[in-house]
N, CA, C and O atoms as a Tinker XYZ file with bonds, in Angstrom:
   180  protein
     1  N      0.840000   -1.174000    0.000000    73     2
     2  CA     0.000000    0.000000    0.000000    64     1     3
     3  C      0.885000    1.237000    0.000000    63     2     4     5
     4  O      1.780000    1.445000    0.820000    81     3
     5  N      0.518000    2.093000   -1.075000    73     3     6
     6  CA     1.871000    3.198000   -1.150000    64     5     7
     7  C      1.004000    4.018000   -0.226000    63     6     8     9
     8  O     -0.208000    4.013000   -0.014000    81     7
     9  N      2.193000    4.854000    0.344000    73     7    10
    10  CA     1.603000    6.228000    1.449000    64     9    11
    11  C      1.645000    7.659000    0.618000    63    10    12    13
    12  O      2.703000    7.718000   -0.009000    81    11
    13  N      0.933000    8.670000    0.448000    73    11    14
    14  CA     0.987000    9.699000   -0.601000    64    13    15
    15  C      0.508000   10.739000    0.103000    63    14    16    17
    16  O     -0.198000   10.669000    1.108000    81    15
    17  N      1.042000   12.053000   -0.632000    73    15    18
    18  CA     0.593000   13.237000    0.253000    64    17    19
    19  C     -0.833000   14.163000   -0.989000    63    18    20    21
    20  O     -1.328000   15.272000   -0.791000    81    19
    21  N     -1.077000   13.383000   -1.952000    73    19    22
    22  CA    -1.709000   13.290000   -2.535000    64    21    23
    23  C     -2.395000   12.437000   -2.770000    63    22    24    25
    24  O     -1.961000   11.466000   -3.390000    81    23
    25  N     -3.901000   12.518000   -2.295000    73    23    26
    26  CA    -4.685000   11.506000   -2.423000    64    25    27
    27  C     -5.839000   11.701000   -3.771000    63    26    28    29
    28  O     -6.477000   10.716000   -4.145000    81    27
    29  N     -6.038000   13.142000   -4.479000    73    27    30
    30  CA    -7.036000   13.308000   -5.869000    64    29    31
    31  C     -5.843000   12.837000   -6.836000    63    30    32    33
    32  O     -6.274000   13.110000   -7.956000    81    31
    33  N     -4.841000   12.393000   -6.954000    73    31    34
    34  CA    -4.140000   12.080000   -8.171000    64    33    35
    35  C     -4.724000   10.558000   -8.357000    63    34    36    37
    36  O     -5.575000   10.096000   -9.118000    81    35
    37  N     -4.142000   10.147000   -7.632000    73    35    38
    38  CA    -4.271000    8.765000   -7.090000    64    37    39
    39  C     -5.738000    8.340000   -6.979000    63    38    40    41
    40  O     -6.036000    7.216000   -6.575000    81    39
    41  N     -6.358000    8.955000   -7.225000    73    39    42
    42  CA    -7.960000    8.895000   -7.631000    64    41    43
    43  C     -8.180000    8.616000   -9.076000    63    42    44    45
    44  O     -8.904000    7.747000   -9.561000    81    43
    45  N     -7.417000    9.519000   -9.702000    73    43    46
    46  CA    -8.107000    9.412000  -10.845000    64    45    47
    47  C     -7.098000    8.288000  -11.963000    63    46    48    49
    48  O     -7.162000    8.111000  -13.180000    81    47
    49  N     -6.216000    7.696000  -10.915000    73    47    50
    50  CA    -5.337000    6.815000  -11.773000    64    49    51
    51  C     -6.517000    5.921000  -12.690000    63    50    52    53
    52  O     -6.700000    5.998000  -13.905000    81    51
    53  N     -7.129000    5.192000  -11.853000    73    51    54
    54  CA    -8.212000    4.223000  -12.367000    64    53    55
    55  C     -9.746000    4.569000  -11.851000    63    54    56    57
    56  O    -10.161000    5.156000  -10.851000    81    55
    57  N    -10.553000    3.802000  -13.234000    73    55    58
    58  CA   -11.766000    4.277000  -12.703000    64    57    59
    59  C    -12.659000    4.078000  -11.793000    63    58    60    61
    60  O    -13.676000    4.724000  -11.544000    81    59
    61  N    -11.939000    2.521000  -10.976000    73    59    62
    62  CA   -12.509000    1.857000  -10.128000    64    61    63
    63  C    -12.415000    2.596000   -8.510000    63    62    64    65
    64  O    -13.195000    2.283000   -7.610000    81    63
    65  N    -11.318000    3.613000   -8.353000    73    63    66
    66  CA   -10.710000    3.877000   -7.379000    64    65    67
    67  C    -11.519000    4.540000   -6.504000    63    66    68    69
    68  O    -11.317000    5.743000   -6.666000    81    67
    69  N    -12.323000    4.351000   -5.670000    73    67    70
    70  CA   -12.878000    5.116000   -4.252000    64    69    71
    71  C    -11.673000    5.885000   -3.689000    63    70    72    73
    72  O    -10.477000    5.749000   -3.947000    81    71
    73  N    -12.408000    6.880000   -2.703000    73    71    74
    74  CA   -11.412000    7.691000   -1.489000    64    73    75
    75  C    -12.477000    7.678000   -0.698000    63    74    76    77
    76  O    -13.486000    8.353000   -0.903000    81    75
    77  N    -12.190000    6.373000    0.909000    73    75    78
    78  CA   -13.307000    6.616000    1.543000    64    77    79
    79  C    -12.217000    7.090000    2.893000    63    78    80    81
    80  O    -11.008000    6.899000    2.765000    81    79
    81  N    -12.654000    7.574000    3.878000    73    79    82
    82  CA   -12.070000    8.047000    5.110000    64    81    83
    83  C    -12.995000    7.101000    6.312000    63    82    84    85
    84  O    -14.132000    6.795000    6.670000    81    83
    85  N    -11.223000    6.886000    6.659000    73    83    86
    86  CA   -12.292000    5.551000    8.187000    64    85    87
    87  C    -10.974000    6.319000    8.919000    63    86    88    89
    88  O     -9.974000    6.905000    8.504000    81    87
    89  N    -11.562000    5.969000   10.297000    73    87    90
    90  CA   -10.308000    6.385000   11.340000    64    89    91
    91  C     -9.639000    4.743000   11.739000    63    90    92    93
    92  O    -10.107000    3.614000   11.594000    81    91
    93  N     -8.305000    5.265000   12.310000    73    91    94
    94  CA    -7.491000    4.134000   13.112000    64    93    95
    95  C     -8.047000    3.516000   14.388000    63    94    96    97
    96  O     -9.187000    3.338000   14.816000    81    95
    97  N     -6.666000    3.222000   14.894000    73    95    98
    98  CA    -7.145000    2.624000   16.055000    64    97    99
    99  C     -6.756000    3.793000   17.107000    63    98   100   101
   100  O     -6.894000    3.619000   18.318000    81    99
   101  N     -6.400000    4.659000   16.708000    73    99   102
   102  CA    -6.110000    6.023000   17.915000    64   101   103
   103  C     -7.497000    7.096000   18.060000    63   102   104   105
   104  O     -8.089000    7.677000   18.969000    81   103
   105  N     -7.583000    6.981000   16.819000    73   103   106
   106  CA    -9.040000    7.806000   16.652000    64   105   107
   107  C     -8.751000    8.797000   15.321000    63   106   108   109
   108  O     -9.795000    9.281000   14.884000    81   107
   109  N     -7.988000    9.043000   14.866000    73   107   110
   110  CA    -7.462000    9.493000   13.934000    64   109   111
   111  C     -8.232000    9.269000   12.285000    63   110   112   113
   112  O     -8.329000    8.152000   11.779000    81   111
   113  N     -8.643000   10.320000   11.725000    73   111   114
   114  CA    -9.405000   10.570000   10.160000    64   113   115
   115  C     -8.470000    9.733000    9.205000    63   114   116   117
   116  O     -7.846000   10.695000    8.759000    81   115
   117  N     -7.940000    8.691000    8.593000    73   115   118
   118  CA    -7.382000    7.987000    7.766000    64   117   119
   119  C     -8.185000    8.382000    6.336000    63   118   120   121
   120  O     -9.409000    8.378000    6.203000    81   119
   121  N     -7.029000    8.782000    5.125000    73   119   122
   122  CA    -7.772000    8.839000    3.794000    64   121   123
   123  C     -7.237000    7.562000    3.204000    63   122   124   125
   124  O     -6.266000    7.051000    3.763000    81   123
   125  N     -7.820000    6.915000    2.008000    73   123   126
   126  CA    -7.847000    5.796000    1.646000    64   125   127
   127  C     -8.039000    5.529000    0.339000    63   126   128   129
   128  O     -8.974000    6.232000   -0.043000    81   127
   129  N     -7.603000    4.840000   -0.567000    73   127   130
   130  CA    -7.958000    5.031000   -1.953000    64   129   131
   131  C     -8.039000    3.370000   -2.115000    63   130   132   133
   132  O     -7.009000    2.716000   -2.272000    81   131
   133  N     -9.517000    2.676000   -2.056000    73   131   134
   134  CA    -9.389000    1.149000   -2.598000    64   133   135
   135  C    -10.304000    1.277000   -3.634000    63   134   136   137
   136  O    -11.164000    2.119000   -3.891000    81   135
   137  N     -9.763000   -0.209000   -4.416000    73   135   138
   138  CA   -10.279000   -0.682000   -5.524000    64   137   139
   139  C    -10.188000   -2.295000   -5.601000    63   138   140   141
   140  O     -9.200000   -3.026000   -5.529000    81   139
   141  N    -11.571000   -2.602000   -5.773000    73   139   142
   142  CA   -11.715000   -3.991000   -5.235000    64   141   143
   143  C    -10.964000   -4.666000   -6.475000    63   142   144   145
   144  O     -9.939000   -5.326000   -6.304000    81   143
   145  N    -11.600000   -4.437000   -7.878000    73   143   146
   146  CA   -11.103000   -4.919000   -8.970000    64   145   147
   147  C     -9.623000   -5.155000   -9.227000    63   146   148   149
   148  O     -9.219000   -6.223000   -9.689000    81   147
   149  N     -8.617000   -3.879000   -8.839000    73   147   150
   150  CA    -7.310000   -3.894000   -9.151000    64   149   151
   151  C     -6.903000   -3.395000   -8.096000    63   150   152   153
   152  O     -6.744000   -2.175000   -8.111000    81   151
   153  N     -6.597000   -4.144000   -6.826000    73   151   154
   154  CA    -5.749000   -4.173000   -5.664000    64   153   155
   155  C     -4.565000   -3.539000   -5.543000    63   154   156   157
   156  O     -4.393000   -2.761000   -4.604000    81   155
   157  N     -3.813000   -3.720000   -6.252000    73   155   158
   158  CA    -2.361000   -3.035000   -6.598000    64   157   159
   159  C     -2.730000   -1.300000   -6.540000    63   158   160   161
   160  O     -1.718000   -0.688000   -6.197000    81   159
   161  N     -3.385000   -0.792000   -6.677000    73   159   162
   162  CA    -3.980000    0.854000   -6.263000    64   161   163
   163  C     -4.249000    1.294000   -5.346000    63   162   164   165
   164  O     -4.377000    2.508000   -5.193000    81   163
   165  N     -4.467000    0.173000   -4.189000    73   163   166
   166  CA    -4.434000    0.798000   -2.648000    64   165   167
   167  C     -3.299000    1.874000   -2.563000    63   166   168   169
   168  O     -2.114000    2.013000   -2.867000    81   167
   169  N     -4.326000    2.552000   -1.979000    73   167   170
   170  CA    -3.258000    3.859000   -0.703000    64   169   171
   171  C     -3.342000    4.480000   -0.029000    63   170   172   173
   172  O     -4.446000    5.017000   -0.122000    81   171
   173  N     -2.689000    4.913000    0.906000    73   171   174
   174  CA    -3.366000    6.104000    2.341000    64   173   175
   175  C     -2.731000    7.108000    2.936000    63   174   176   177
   176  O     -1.580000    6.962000    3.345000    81   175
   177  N     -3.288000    8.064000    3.039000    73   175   178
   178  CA    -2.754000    9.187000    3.467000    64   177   179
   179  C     -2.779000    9.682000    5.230000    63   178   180
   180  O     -2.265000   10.744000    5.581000    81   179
């Protein structure tokens, strides 16, 4: 999973790509870029 300080690039790599925001285990806003279809596109900011 690459880490990026850009998370709209990395959006629009593929068309499958969500950006959903879940928090950690601290409590902390996590951004997220999955794609069920092509896995290899995970990433988080």
């Amino acid at each position: 999973m690459k880490k990026t300080s850009s998370i709209k690039s990395l959006k629009s790599r593929d068309k499958n790509n969500k950006v959903v925001c879940r928090r950690d285990g601290k409590g902390k806003k996590r951004f997220y870029v999955i794609n069920k279809d092509n896995p290899r596109m995970k990433a988080k900011q």
